[in-house]
N, C-alpha and C positions, 0 to 999 in steps of 0.2 A: 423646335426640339425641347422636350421637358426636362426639366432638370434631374443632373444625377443626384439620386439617394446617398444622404452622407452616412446612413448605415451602409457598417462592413460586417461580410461573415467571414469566417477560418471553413478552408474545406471540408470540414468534417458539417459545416452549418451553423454551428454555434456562432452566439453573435462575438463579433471585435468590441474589445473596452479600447475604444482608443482614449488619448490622453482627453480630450472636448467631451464626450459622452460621461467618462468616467467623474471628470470636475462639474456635470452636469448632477448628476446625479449625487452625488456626494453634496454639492451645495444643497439640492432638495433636501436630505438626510441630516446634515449641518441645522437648515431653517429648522426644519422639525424637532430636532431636539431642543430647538432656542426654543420654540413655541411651548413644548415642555417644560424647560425650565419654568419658564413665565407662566406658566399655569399653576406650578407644583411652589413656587413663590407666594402665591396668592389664595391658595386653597385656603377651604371657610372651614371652619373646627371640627361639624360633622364632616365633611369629607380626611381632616387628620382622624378624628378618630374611626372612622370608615377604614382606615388605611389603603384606600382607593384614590379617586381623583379623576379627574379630566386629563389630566396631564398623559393618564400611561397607554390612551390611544396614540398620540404623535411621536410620544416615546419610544413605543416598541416601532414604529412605521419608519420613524428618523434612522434607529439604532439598524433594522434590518436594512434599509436603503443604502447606509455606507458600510456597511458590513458585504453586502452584494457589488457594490462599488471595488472597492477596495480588492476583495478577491477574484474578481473579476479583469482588473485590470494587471496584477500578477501571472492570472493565466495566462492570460492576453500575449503580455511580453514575452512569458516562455515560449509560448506556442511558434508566435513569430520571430523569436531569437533564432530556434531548433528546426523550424520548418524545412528549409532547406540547406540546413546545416551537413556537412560529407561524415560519416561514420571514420573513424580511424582504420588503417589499413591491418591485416594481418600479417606480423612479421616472420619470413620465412628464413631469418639467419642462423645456422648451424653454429653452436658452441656458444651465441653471447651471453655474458652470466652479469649481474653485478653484484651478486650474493653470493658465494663462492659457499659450494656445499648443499645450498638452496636446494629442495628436490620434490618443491610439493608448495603448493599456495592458493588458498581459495575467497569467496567473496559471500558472500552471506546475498541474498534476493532482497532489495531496496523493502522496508515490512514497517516503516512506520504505523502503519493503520494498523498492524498487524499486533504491535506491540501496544495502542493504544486500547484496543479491542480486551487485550489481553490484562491491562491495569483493570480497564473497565468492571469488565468481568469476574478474573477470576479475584481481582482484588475486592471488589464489593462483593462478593458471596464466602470469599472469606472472610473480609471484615467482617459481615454480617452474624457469621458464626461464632467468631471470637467475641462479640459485642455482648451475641444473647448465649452465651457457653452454660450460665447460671438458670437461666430463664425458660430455659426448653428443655427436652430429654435429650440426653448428651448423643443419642443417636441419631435424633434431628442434627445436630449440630457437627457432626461426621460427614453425614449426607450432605449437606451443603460445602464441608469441605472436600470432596469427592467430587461432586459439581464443579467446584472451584478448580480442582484440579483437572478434571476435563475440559471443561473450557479454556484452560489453562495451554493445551496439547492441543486442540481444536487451533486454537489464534497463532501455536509457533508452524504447526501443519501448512495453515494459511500463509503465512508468512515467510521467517528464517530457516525454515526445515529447505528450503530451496538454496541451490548453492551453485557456483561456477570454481570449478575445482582443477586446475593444472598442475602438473605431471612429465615427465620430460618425454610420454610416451602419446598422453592426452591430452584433451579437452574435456571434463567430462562436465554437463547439462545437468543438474539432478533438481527434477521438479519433487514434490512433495514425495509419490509415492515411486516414481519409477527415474532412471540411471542412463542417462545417453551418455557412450565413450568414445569419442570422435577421433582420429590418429592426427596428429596433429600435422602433416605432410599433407591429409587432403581438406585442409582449411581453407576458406576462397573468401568469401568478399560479406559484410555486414552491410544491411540495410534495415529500412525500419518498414515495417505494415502494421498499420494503426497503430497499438499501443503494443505492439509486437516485434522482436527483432527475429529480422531471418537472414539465418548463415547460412550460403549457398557453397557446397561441397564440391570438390576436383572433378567426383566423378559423375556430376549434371545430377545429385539430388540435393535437400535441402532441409535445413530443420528450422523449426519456428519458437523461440521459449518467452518466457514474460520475464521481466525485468522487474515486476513491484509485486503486490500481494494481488491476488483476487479477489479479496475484499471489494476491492475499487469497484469492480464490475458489478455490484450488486446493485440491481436497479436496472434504468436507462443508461448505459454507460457509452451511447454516441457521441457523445460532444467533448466526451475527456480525451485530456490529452497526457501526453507525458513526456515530450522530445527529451527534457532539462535529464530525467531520468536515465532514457534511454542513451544519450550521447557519455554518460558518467558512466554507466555499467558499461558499455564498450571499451570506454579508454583505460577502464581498470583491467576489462581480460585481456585486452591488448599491453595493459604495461604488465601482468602476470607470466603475458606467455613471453615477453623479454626478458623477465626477471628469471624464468625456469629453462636452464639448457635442455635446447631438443636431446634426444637421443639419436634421430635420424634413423626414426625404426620406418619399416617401407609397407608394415601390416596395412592392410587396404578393406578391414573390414568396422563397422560399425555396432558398434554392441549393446544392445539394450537389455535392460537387464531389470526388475523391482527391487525396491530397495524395502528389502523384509521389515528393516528394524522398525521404518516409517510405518509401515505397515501395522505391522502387531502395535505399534502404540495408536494408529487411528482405530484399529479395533477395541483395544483396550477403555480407551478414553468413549465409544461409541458405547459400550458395553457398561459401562460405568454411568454412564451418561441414563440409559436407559432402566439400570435399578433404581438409581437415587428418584426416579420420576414413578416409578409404583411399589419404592418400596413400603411409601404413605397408606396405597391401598392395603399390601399387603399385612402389614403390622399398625395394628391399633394405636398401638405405643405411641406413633409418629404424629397420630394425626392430632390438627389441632384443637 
């Protein structure tokens, strides 16, 4: 019989950081950076004044090796904390309140990426314009605040524009641009598919929404995970709809509906987005 492989994968295939791989690795990472230092100790005068060295091959190999480690072995744990962890149930009790008056409570869509995207972005092109306000034609320097601000509406679209909204009548879903309003008598049971949660409805249909930004997806996005996510955005709309008295309305239809406002500002910000990109051709003035 040949020996079992002490590589593990996570269903999805991605490999397992178990605690031995990850202290494996991270020790390589660890060596390497010593071996760095000890280079970067010893370097010969042309290499200081080079401001290179021998040293910043093991360096950068050291730094990424436990930098791959290390996050690797966070996913790891979540993944396997959350795998087969039970979603919380939907509470079906009439009148419980603990907020007396309460009649309305929402949650914003998990958008870290969403809001870093958005430092990123819209803060460096507008830093960028306030930097050079003197240096350029002040209509370059517009334009890029224009930008800024587009991108700005781009990263909350992505992100926070997404909300789980209760109501003593609803549940309402609002992805970026469109409004699911669910009655909240025909709520059933929460599960997870992939990085997706799906609410299966009284009357045998079903809706599916995301829990973090879409950003994440960009790429190869099979081996991510998000259980840690998903199980915290559940047990917040579960403590909302305790927190919100039903009304014990008996409506049995589901409404979808766009949600204009989102709308007109991804047009707006689209539209914006596409002057500031010829308005260089267009005006001389701009170019550099």
């Amino acid at each position: 019989m040949g020996k079992r492989s002490r590589v593990e994968w996570h269903d999805n295939g991605a490999l397992t950081w178990t605690w031995g791989l990850t202290l494996i690795v991270s020790g390589v990472g660890l060596l390497l950076l010593a071996v760095a230092a000890v280079l970067w100790a010893v370097r010969t005068p042309a290499e200081v004044a080079d401001g290179g060295g021998r040293f910043m091959v093991p360096a950068i190999f050291g730094a990424v090796a436990l930098l791959v480690a290390v996050a690797g072995r966070i996913t790891s744990a979540n993944a396997l904390r959350y795998a087969d962890s039970t979603l919380p149930k939907v509470p079906h009790e009439l009148g419980v309140t603990h907020h007396v008056g309460r009649q309305r409570r929402s949650l914003r869509r998990s958008s870290g990426i969403a809001y870093l995207y958005m430092a990123v972005i819209a803060g460096g092109l507008a830093g960028a314009a306030l930097v050079n306000w003197d240096e350029q034609p002040r209509a370059g320097s517009l334009l890029e605040l224009a930008l800024a601000a587009s991108g700005a509406a781009g990263c909350y679209l992505a992100g926070p524009a997404a909300r789980f909204v209760v109501t003593p009548e609803y549940l309402r879903i609002e992805t970026a641009l469109r409004r699911i309003s669910i009655p909240r008598h025909m709520l059933g049971d929460f599960s997870q598919r992939g990085v997706k949660i799906r609410l299966d409805l009284t009357n045998g249909d079903y809706v599916q929404f995301r829990v973090d930004s879409p950003i994440l997806d960009a790429g190869n996005s099979r081996y991510r995970t998000n259980g840690r996510t998903q199980a915290r955005t559940v047990e917040r709309i579960v403590a909302m709809l305790r927190d919100v008295t039903s009304a014990g309305s008996t409506d049995s239809q589901v409404v979808r509906a766009p949600r204009w406002a989102m709308i007109t500002l991804a047009v707006a910000a689209g539209l914006v987005s596409v002057a500031a990109f010829i308005a260089p051709v267009l005006l001389p003035a701009l170019r550099p």
